[in-house]
Backbone as CSV, one residue per row, in Angstrom:
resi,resn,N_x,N_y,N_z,CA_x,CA_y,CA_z,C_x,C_y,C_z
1,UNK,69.965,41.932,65.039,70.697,43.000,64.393,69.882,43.475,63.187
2,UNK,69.734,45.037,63.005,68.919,45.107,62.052,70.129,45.681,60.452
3,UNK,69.400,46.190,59.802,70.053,46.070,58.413,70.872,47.389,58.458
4,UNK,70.700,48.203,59.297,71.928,49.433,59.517,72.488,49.647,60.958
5,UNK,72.746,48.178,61.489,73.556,48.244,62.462,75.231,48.472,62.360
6,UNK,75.700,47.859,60.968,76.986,48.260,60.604,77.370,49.774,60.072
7,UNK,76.473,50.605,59.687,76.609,51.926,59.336,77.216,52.837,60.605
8,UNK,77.940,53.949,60.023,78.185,54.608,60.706,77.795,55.736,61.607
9,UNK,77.613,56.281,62.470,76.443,57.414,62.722,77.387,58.241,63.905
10,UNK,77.366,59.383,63.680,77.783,60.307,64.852,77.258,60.836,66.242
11,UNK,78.199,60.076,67.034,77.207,60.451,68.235,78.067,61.409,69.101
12,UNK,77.520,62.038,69.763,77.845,63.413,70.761,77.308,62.316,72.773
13,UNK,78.664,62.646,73.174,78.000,62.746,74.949,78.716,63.853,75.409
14,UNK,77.644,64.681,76.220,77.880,65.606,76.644,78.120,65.391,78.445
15,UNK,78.677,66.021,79.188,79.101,65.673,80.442,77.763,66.379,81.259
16,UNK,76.976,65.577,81.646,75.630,66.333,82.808,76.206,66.725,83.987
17,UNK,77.236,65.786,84.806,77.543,66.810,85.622,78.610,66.170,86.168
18,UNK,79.829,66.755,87.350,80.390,66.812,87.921,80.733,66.914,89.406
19,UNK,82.326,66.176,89.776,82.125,66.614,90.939,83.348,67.564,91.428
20,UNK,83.867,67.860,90.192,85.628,68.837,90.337,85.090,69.488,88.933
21,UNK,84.667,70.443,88.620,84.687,71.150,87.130,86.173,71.407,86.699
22,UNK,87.198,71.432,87.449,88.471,71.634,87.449,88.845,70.482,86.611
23,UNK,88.466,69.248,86.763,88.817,68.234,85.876,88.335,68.081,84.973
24,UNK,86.571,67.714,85.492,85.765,67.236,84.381,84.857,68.347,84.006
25,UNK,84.997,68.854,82.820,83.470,69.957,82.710,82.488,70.250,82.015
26,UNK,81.613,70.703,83.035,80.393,69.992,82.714,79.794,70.794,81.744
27,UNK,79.201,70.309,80.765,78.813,70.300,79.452,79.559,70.661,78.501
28,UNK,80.688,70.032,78.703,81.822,69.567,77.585,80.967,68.867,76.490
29,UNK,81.112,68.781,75.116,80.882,67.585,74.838,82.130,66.469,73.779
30,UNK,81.549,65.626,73.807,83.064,64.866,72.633,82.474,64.149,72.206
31,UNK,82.618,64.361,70.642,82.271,63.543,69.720,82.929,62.248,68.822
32,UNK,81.982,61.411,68.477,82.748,59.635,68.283,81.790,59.505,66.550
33,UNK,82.463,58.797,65.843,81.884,57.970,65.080,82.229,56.869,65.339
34,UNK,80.900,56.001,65.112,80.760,54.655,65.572,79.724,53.816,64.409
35,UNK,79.896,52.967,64.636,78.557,52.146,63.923,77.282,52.050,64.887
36,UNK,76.245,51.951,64.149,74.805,51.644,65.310,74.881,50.817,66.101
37,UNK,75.249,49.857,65.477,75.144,48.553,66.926,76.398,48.529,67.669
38,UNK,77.344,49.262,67.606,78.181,49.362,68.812,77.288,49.193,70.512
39,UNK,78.326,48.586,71.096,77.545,48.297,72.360,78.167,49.744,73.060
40,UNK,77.104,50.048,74.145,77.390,51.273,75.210,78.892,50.994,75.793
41,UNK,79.182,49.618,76.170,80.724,49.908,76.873,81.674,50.111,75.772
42,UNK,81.934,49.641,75.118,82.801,49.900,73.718,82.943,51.586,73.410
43,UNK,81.521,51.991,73.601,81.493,53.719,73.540,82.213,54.554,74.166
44,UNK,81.731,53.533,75.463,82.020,54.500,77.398,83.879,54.330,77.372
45,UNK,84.431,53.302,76.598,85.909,52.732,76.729,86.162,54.219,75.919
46,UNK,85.733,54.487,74.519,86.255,55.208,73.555,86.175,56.673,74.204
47,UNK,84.814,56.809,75.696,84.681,57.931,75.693,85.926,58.450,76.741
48,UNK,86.465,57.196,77.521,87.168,57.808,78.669,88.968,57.530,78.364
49,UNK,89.013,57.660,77.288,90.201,57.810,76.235,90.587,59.510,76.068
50,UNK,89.178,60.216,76.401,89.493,61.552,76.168,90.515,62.455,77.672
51,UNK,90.259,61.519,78.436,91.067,61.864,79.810,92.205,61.547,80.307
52,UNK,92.618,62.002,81.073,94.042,61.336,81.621,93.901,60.390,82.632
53,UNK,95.334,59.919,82.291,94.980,58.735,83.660,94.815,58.631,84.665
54,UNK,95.409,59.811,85.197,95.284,59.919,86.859,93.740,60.525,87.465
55,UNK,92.902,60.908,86.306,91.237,60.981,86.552,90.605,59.941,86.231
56,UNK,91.389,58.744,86.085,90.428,57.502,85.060,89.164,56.919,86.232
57,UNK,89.655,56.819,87.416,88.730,56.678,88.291,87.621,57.541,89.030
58,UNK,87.737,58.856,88.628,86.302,59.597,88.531,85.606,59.405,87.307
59,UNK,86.382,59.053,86.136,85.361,59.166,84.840,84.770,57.823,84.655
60,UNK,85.155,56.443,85.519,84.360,55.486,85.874,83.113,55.584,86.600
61,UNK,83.076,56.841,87.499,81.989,56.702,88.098,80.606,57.300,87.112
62,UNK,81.371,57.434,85.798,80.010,57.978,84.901,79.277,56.493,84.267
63,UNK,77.970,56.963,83.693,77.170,55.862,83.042,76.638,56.952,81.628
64,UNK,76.049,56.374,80.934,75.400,56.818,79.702,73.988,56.824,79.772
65,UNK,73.562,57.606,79.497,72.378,58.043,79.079,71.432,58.828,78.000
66,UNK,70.217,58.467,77.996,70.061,59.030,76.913,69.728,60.701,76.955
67,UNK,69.286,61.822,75.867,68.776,63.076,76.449,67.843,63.036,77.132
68,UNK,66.833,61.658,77.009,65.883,61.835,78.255,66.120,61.177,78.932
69,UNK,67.077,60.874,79.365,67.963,60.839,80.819,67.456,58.921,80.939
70,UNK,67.359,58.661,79.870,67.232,56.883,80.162,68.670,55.972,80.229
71,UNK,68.897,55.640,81.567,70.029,55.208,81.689,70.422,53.654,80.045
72,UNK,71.804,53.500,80.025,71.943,52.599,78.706,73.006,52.056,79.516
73,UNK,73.272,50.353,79.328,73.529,49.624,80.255,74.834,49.078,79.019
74,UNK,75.707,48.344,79.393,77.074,48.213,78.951,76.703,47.556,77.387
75,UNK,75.571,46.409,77.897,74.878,45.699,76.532,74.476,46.025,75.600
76,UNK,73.677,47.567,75.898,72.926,48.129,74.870,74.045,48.074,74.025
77,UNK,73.000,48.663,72.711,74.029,48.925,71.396,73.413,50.489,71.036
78,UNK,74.289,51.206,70.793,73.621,52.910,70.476,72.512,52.672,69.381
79,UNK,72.221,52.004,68.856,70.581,52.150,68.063,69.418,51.918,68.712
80,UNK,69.917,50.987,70.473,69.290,51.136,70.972,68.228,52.140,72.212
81,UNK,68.726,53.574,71.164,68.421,54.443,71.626,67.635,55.225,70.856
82,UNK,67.682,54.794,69.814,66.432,55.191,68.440,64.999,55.074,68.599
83,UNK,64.534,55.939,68.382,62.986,55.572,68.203,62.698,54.499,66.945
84,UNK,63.545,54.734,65.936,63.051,53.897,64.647,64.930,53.778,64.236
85,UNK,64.466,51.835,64.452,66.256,52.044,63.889,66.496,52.081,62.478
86,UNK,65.615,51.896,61.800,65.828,52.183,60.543,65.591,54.026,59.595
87,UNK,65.469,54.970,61.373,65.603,56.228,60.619,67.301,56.351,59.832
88,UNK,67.040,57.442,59.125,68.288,58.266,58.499,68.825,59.009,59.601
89,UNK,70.257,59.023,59.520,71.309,60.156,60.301,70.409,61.428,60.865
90,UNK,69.732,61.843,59.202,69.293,62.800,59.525,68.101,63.432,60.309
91,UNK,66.922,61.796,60.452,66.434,62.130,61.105,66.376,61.913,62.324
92,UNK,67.713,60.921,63.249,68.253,60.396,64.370,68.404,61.963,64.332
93,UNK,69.464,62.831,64.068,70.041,64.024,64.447,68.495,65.305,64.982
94,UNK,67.737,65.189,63.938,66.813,65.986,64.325,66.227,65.634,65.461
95,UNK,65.939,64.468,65.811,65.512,63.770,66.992,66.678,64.358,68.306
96,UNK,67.298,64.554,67.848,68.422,64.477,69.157,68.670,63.021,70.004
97,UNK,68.423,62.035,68.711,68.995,60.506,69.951,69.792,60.305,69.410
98,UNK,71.517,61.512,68.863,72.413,61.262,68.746,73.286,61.773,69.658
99,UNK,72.705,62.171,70.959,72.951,62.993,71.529,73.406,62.105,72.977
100,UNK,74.110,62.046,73.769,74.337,60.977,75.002,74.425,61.805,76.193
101,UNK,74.534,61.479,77.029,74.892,62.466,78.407,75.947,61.269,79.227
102,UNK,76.838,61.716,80.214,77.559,61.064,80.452,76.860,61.778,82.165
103,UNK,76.843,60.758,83.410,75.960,61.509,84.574,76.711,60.636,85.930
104,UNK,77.169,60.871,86.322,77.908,60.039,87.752,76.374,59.156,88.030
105,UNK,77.261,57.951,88.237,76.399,56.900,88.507,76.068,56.828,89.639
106,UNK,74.632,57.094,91.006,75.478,56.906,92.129,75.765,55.516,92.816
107,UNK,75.167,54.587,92.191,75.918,53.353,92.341,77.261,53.090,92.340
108,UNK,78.424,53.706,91.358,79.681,53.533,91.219,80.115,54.779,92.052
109,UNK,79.475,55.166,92.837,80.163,56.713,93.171,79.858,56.749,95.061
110,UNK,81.093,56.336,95.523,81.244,56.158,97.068,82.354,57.043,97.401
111,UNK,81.261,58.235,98.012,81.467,59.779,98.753,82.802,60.114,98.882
């Protein structure tokens, strides 16, 4: 854990894509404050809070990723998406690795 894993930082996931735009749409985005070392599932829980229940099982079939599309696994922790975890907000934000994509997994996703 590094020395601004408890800080807070704003992160954005935006929806890459869909398979009903009627439900889910795509490039929605919803925004969270979190601390850095929050782990990815803790995120993915907070992110699929924004839906109803009777879609809860299409918005399972999403995973997280980063803007360059590097998948982030339940363990990660969102700093582990930093180039430098000890940048500032501000320069995470300029970077855009505050930025998430949410992308149907096709592992979790049977036709």
């Amino acid at each position: 854990m590094n020395s601004k894993s408890e800080d807070d930082i704003t992160i954005t996931i935006r929806i890459g894509n869909t398979l009903n735009n009627d439900l889910i749409k795509v490039g929605r985005s919803y925004n969270f404050t979190m601390k850095r070392g929050t782990r990815i599932s803790e995120l993915f829980n907070e992110f699929t809070k924004n839906f109803p229940e009777e879609i809860q099982s299409d918005v399972d079939k999403y995973s997280i990723h980063t803007k360059k599309m590097i998948k982030l696994h339940d363990a990660n922790a969102i700093e582990d998406a930093f180039s430098d975890y000890d940048d500032s907000d501000l320069d995470i934000y300029d970077k855009d690795e505050n930025m998430f994509y949410a992308v149907i997994d096709p592992s979790k996703y049977k036709g």
